[in-house]
C-alpha positions as CSV (number, residue, x, y, z in Angstrom):
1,X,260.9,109.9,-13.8
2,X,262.2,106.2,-13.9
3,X,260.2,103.5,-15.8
4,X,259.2,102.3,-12.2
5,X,258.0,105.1,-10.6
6,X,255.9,106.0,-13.5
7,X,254.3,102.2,-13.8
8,X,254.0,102.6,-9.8
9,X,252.1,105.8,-10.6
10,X,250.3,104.8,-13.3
11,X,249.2,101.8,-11.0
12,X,248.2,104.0,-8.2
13,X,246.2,106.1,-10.3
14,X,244.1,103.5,-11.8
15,X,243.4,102.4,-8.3
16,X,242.4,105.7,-7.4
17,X,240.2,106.1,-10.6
18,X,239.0,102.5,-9.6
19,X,238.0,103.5,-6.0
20,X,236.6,107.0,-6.8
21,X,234.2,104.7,-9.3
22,X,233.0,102.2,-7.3
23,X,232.4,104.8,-4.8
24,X,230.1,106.6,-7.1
25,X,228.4,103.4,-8.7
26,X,227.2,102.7,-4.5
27,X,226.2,106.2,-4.3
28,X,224.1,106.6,-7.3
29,X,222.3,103.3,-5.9
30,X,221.7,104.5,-2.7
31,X,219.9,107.4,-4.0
32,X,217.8,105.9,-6.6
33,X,216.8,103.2,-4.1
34,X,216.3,106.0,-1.3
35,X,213.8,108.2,-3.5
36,X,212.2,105.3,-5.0
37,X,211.5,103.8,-1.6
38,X,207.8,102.3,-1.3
39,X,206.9,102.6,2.7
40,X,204.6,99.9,2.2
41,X,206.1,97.1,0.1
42,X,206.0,93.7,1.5
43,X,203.9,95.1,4.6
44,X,200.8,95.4,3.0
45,X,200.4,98.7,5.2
46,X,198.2,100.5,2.3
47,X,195.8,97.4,2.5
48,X,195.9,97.9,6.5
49,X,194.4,101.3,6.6
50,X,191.8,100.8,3.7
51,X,190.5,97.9,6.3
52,X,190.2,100.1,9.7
53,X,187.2,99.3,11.2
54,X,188.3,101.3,14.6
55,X,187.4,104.5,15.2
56,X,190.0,106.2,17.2
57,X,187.7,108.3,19.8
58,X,186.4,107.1,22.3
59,X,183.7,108.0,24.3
60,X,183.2,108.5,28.2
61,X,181.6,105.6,28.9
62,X,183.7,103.7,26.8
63,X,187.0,105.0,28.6
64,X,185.7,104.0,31.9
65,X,184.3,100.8,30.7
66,X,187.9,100.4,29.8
67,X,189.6,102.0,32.7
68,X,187.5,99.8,35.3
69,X,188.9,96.4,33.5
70,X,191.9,97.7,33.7
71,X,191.8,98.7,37.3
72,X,190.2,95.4,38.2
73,X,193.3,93.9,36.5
74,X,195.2,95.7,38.5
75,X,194.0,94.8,41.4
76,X,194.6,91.3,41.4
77,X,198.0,89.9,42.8
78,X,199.1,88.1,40.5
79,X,202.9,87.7,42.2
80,X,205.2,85.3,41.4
81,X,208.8,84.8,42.6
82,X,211.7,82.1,42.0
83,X,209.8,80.0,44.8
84,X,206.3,81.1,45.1
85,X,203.5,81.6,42.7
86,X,200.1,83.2,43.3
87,X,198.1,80.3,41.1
88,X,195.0,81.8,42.7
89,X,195.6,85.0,41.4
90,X,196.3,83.5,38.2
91,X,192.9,81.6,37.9
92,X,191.2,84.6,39.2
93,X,192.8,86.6,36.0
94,X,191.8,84.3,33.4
95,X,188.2,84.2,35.3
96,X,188.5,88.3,34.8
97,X,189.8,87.9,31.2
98,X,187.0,85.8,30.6
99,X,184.2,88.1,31.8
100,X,185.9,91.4,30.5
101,X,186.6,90.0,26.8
102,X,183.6,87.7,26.1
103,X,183.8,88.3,22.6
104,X,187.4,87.3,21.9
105,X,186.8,83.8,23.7
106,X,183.6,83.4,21.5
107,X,184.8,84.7,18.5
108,X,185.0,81.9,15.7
109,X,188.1,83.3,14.7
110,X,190.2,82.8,18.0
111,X,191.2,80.3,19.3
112,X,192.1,80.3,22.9
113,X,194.3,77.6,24.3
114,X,195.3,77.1,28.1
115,X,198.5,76.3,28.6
116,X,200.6,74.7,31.9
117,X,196.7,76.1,33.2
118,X,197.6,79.6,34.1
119,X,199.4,80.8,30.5
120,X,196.9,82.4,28.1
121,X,197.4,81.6,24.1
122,X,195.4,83.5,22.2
123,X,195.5,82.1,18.1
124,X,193.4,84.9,16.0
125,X,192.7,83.7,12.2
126,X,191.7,86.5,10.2
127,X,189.1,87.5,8.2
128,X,192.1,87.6,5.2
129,X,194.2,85.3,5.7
130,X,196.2,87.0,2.9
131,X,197.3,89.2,5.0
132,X,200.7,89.2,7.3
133,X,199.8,87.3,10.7
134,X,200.5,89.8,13.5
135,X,201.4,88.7,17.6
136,X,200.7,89.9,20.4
137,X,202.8,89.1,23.6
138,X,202.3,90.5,27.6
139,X,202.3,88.7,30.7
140,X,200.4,89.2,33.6
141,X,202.9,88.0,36.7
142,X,204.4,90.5,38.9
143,X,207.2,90.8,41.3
144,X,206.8,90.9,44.8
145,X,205.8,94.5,46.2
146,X,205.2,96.1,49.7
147,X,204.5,99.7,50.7
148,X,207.3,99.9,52.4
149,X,209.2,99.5,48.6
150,X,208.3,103.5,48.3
151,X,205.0,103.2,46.4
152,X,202.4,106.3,46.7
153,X,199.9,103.7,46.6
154,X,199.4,100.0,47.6
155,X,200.5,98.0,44.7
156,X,197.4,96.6,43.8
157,X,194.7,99.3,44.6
158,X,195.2,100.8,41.4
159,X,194.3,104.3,43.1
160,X,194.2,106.9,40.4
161,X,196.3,109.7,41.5
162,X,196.6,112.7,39.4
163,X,195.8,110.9,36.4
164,X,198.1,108.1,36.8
165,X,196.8,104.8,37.7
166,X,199.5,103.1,40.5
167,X,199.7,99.2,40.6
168,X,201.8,96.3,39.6
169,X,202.0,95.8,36.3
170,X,200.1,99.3,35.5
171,X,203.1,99.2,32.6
172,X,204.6,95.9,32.9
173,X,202.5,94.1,31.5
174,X,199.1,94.0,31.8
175,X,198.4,96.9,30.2
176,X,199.2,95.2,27.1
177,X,197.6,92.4,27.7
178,X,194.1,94.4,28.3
179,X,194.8,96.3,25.2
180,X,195.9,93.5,22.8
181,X,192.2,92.1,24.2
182,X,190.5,95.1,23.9
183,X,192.2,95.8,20.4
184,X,190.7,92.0,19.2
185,X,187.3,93.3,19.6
186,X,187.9,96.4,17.7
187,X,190.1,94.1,14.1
């Protein structure tokens, strides 16, 4: 073996020593991190579930309380479309988010802002403001719908068929928009 070749091996295997090292170094880290993993740090999650004041039954009277707001939201067309907007539809909703959520829009700790007078922004302060801020988005315009666009149902009846509730925005959006409400009454 020539003076080169053994400095050229030598080199090669202190950059495979090198390598095989570093290699081990990151995975002894990742491991020790991965097992010492807290769930909760830096999201307060712990705090979160000392503080539930919701139960997570409800009852029968409850649910329909519930599943008539939502129907009723349902049933309102609240279309828009790149050149028309339904902004009678849109009063009518915040008239219904009004009457359905009185709480919320009483609450000391909201803070309820119209905005462009159709755009709802809800600001909740809470009770500890140490605690991480949350946010709640949904909107409640729909695209334009017919019968004839292969519904089972007319878009806004929300007719309950087999257990399924049929409507514009039945999942995009207002049902988050009635349970991000409905959840504000229950924090």
């Amino acid at each position: 073996m020539t003076e080169s070749n053994f400095k050229m091996y030598k080199f090669i295997k202190i950059v495979f020593i090198s390598v095989f090292i570093i290699v081990l170094v990151l995975l002894s880290i990742a491991s020790i991190r991965t097992f010492s993993l807290d769930v909760n740090a830096g999201l307060q999650l712990a705090r979160w579930e000392k503080t539930n004041n919701m139960s997570l039954v409800i009852d029968d009277h409850q649910r329909e309380e519930l599943l008539a707001k939502f129907k009723e939201a349902i049933r309102i067309p609240t279309v828009s479309s790149d050149t028309a907007i339904n902004i009678t539809a849109l009063s009518q909703f915040g008239e219904l988010l009004r009457k359905a959520f009185p709480t919320v829009f009483s609450s000391s700790l909201v803070q309820h802002e119209l905005v462009a007078n159709y755009s709802h922004l809800f600001y909740v302060r809470g009770s500890q403001p140490d605690l991480i801020p949350y946010m709640l988005l949904a909107h409640i315009d729909v695209v334009p719908a017919t019968e004839s666009d292969g519904w089972e149902a007319p878009p806004f009846s929300a007719k309950e068929i087999d257990g399924f509730i049929y409507g514009r925005g039945t999942i995009d959006d207002k049902d988050s928009l009635m349970v991000g409400d409905q959840k504000q009454l229950c924090i």
